[in-house]
C-alpha positions as CSV (number, residue, x, y, z in Angstrom):
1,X,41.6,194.9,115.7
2,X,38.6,194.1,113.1
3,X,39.1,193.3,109.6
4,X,37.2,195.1,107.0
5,X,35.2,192.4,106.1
6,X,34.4,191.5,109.9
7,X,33.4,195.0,110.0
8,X,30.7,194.9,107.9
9,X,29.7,191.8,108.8
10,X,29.8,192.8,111.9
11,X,27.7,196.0,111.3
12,X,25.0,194.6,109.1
13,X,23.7,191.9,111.6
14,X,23.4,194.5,114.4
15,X,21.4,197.0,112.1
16,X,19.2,194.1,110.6
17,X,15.6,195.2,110.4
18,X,12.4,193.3,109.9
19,X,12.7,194.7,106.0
20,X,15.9,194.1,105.6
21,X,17.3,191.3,107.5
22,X,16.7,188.7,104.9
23,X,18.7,190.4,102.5
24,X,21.8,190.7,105.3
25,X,21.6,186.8,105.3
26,X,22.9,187.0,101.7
27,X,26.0,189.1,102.3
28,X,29.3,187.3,103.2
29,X,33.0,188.8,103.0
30,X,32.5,186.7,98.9
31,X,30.3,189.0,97.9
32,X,31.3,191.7,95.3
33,X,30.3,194.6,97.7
34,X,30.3,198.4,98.5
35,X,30.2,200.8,101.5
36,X,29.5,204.3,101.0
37,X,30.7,207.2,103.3
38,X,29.1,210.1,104.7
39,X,31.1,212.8,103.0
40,X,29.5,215.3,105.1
41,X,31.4,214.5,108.1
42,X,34.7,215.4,107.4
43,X,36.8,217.1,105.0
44,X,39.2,216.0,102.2
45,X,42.3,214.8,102.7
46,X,45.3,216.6,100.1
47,X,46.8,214.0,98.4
48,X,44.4,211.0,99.3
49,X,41.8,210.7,96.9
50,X,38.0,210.2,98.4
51,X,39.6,210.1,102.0
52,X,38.1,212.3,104.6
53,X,39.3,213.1,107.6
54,X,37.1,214.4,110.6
55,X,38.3,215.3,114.1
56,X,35.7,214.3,117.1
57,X,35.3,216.8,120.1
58,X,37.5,215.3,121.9
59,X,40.4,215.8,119.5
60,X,40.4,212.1,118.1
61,X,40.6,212.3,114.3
62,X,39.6,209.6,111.7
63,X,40.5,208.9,108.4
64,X,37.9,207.7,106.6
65,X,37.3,206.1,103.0
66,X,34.3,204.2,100.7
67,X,35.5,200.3,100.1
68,X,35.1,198.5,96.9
69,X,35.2,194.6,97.6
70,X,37.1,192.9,95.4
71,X,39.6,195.2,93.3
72,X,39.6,194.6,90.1
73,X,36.3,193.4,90.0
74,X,35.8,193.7,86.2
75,X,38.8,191.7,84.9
76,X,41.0,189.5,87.5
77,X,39.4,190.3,91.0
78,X,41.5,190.1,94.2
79,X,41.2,191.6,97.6
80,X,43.9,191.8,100.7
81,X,41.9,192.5,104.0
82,X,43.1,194.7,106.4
83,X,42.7,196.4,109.9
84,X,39.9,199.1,109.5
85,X,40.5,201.8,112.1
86,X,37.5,204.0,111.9
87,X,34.0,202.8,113.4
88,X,31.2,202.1,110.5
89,X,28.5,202.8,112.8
90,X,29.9,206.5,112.5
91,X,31.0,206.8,109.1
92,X,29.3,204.5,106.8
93,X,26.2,205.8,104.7
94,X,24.9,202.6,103.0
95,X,26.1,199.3,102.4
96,X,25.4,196.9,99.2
97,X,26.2,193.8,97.1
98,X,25.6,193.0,93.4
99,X,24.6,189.6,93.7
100,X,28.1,188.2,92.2
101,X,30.1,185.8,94.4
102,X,33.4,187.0,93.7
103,X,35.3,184.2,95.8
104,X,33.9,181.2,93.9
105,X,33.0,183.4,90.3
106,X,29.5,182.6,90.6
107,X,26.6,184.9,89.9
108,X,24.3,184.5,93.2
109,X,21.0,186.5,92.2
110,X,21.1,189.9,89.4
111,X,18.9,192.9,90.8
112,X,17.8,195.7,89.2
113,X,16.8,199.2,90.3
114,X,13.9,201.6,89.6
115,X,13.6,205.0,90.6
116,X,10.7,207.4,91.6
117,X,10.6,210.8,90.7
118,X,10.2,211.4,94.8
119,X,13.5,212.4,96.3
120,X,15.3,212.7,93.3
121,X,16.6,215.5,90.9
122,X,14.3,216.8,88.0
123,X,14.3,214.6,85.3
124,X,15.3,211.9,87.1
125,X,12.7,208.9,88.0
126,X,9.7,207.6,87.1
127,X,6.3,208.4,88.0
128,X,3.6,206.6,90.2
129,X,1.7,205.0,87.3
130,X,5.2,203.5,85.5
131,X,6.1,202.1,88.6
132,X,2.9,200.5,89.2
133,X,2.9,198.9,86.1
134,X,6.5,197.4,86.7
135,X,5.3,195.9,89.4
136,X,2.1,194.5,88.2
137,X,4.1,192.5,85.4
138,X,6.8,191.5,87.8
139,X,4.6,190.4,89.5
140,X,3.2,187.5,86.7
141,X,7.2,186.2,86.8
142,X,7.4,183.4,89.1
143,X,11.4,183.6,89.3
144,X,11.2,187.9,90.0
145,X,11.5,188.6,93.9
146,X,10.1,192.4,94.6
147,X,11.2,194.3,97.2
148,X,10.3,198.3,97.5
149,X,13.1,200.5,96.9
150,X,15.8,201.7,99.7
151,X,14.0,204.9,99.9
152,X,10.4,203.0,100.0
153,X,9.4,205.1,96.8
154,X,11.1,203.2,94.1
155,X,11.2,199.1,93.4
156,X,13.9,196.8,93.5
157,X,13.8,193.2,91.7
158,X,15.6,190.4,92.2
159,X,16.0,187.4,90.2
160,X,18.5,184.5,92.0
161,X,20.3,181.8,89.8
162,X,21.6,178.7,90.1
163,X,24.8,180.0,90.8
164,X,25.9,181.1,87.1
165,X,29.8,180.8,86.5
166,X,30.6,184.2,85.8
167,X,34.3,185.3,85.7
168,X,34.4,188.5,86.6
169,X,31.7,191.6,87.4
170,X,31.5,192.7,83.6
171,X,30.1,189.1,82.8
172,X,28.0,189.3,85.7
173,X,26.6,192.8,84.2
174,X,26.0,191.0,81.1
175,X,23.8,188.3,82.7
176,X,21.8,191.2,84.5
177,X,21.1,192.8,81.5
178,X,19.8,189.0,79.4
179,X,17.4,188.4,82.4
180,X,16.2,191.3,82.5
181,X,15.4,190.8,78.3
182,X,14.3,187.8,79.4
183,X,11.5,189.0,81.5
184,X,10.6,191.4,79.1
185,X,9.9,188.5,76.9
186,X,8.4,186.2,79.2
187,X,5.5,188.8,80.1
188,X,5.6,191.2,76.9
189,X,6.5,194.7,78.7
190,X,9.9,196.1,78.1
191,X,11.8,196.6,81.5
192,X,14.7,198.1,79.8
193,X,13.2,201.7,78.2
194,X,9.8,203.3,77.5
195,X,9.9,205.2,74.2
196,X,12.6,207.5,75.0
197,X,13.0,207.2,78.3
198,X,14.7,204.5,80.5
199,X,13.2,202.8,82.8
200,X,15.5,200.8,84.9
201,X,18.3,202.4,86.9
202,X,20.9,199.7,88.5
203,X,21.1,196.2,86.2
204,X,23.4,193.8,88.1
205,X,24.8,196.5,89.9
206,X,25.1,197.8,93.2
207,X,21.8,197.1,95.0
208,X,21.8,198.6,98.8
209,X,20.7,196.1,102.0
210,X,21.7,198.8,104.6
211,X,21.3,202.2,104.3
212,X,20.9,205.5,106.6
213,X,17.8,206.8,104.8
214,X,16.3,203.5,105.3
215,X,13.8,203.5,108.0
216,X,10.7,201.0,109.2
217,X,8.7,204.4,108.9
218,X,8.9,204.7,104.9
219,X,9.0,199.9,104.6
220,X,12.7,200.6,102.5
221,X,13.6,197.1,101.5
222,X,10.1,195.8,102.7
223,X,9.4,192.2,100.3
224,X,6.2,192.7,98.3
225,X,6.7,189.4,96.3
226,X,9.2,186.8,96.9
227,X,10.7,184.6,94.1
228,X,8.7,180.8,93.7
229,X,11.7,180.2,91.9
230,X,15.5,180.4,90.3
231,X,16.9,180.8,87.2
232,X,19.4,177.9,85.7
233,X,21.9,178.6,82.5
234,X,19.8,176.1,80.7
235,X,16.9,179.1,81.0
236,X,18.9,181.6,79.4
237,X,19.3,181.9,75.2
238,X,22.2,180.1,74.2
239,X,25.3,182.8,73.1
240,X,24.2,185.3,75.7
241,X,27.8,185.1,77.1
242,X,30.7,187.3,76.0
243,X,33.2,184.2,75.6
244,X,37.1,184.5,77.1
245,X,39.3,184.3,74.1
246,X,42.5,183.2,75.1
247,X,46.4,185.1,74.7
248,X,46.9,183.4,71.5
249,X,43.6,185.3,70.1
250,X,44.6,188.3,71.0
251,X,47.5,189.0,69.4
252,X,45.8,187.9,65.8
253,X,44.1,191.9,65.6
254,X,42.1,193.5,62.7
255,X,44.7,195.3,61.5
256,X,47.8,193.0,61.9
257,X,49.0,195.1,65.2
258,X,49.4,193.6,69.1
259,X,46.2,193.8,70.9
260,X,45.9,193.4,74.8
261,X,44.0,191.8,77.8
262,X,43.1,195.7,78.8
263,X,41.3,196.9,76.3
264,X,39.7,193.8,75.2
265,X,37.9,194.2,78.5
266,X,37.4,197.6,78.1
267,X,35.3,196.8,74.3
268,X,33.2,194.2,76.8
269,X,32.3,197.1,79.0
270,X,31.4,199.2,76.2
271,X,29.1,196.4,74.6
272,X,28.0,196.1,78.4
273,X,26.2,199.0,78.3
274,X,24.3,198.7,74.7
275,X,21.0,198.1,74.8
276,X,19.0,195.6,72.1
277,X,17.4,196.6,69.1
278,X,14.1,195.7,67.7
279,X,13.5,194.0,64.1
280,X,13.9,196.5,61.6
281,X,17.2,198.3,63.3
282,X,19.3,194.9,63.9
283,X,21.7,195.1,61.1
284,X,22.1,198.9,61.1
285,X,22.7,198.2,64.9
286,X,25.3,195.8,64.5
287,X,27.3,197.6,61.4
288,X,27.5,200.5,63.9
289,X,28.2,198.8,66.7
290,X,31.1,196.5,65.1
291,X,32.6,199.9,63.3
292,X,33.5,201.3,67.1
293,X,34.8,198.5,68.7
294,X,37.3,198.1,65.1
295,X,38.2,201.4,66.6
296,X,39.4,200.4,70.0
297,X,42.6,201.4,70.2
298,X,45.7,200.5,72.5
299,X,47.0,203.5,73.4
300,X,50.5,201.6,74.2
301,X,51.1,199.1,71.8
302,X,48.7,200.5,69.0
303,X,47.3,197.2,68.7
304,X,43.1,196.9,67.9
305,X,40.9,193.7,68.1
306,X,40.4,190.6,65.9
307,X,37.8,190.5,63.8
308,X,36.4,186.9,65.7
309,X,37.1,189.1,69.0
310,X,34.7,191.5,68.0
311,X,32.4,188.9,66.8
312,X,32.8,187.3,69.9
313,X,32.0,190.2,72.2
314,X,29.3,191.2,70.6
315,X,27.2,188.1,70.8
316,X,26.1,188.7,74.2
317,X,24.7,192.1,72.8
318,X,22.8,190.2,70.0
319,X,20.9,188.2,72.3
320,X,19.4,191.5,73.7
321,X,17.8,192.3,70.3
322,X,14.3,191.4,69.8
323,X,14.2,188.8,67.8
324,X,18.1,187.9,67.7
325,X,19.8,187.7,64.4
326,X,20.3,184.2,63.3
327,X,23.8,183.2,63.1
328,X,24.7,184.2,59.5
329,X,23.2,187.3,59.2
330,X,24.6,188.1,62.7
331,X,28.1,187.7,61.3
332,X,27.9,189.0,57.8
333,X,26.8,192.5,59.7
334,X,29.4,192.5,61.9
335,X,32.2,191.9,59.3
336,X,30.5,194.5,56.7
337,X,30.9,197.3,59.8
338,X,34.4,196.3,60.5
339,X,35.7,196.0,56.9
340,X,33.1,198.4,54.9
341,X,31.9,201.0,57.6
342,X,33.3,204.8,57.3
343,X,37.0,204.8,59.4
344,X,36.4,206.0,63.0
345,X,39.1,207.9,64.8
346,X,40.9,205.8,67.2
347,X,38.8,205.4,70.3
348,X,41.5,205.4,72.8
349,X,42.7,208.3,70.3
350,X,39.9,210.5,71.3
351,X,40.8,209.3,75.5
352,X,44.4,210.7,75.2
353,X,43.5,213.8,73.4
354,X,40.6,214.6,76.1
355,X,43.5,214.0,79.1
356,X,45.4,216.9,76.9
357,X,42.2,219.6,78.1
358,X,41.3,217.9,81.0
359,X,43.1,216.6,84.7
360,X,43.0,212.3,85.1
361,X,39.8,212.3,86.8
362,X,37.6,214.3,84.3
363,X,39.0,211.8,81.6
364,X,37.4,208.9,83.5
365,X,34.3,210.4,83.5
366,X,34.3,211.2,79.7
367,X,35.3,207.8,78.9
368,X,32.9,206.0,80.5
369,X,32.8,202.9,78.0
370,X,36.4,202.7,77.9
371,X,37.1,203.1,81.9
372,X,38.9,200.0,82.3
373,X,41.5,200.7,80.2
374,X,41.8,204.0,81.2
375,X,42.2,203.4,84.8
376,X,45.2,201.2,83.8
377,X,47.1,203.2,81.6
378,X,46.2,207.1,84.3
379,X,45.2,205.3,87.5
């Protein structure tokens, strides 16, 4: 009987390729990873969410289901192994890690993903020519590895790190996102968007090192540049982390009610996935940004973040903008959106209200920013 973690360990090193095999070195059972299923092969199983269930021809049936390693991966991680009872080799599509060591709460490497406009939906990917020029730049950073894309029409870039002490996946996010500002800054081309349109796909998330559309044929994975070197902390802009404010902190909220562990983390996500703002837009930025996490919400207890929480969370943001505010104009921002801005309706509010018109699952996916939170109180 094979443990899940075996499993994959066990399935990676016998489908190691000359483009990939380099990567499958970097994977152990500490690794924040992800297997994805082929849903075609089976059907739904009533009752189980996102297990599938397909009978062979000669009558043996499998249940089968994707696997997130660790659970809880964006606030206090743990995984129990167990027995898996179906075959990978049958069932699995593609296999991946984001870089963060789970086990010892270390970031390992951050990569990033960017996406052709071949073999994806309309609208979706960039062209030739953009990608070109990503990898011309990335190409001047002596720290950025570049590897073509899973498909071999994309690129993926990796950037390994001293091993970073990162509690948690949403930290870990949040380091993706100031290397990757970083590197904009180090070679003056902005990774992040052009004009309207965003350029990068995957920032310290899952970045695939097995996959079944991954063939020698089309080089998937193949390295194009390998990193001369890491990244230490000491690299990085000072603030860039969202700081852990202790029990005590949190029940000292904005508005004199209990706040929570939950939906502080949920606030981080949501400042996770803000981009930076250039001089000129800063403050408005800030006002705007500080006015909706004031609004955050717990849905239980009523309770809404401190004012030195929000401050606090959104530090890591500020290091994205280009140039950063400096310290006191940072702050006075903030506190003018939490104390001056125009009232917003109760984020977590607007959360329950949707779950009125809409089944558990539909609310996850319009409350993206807040899904940590949600998946506590509906999951």
């Amino acid at each position: 009987m094979t443990l899940v973690t075996d499993a994959i360990g066990n399935f990676l090193r016998a489908n190691r390729s000359q483009h990939n095999a380099d990567l499958v070195e970097r994977w152990s059972a500490a690794m924040e990873s992800q297997l994805n299923v082929l849903t075609s092969k089976g059907e739904l199983v009533e009752g189980k969410e996102h297990t599938y269930r397909h009978t062979t021809s000669e009558g043996f049936t499998y249940d089968y289901w994707p696997i997130r390693i660790p659970k809880n991966a964006d606030s206090e991680p743990e995984w129990r192994d167990y027995v898996l009872e179906w075959p990978p080799e049958e069932f699995a599509e593609g296999i991946g890690c984001t870089g963060w060591d789970w086990q010892n709460r270390v970031s390992r490497w951050v990569g990033f993903d960017f996406d052709a406009i071949t073999g994806h939906a309309k609208g979706v990917g960039l062209s030739d020519g953009q990608l070109e020029e990503i990898r011309r730049v990335a190409h001047q950073l002596p720290y950025v590895e570049v590897r073509k894309s899973t498909s071999g029409n994309g690129l993926h870039l990796y950037v390994h790190t001293e091993q970073v002490s990162t509690a948690n996946h949403t930290i870990h996010a949040q380091l993706a996102k100031c290397i990757l500002g970083k590197m904009g800054a180090d070679c003056g081309f902005d990774f992040m968007r052009q004009g309207e349109q965003k350029l990068v796909d995957a920032c310290g998330g899952n970045m695939w090192i097995w996959h079944r559309k991954l063939t020698l044929e089309n080089e998937g994975l193949r390295l194009l540049k390998p990193a001369e070197t890491q990244l230490k902390e000491a690299d990085l802009p000072s603030g860039w982390r969202v700081h852990d404010i202790g029990t005590s902190e949190l029940r000292r909220p904005v508005d004199g009610t209990s706040s929570s562990r939950a939906i502080f983390r949920a606030a981080q996500q949501y400042v996770a996935a803000c981009d930076g703002v250039s001089a000129g837009g800063r403050n408005q930025a800030a006002f705007r940004l500080a006015g909706h996490l004031a609004a955050f919400e717990d849905a239980r207890t009523g309770g809404r973040l401190s004012e030195k929480q929000v401050i606090e969370i959104m530090r890591s943001w500020n290091t994205l903008n280009d140039p950063p505010l400096d310290e006191a104009e940072f702050v006075q921002a903030v506190t003018n959106g939490i104390n001056n801005g125009t009232p917003r309706e109760p984020k977590l509010w607007l959360i329950r209200k949707n779950l009125q018109h809409n089944n558990g699952r539909r609310c996850r996916e319009l409350a993206k920013g807040y899904w940590t939170y949600v998946g506590a109180c509906f999951g």
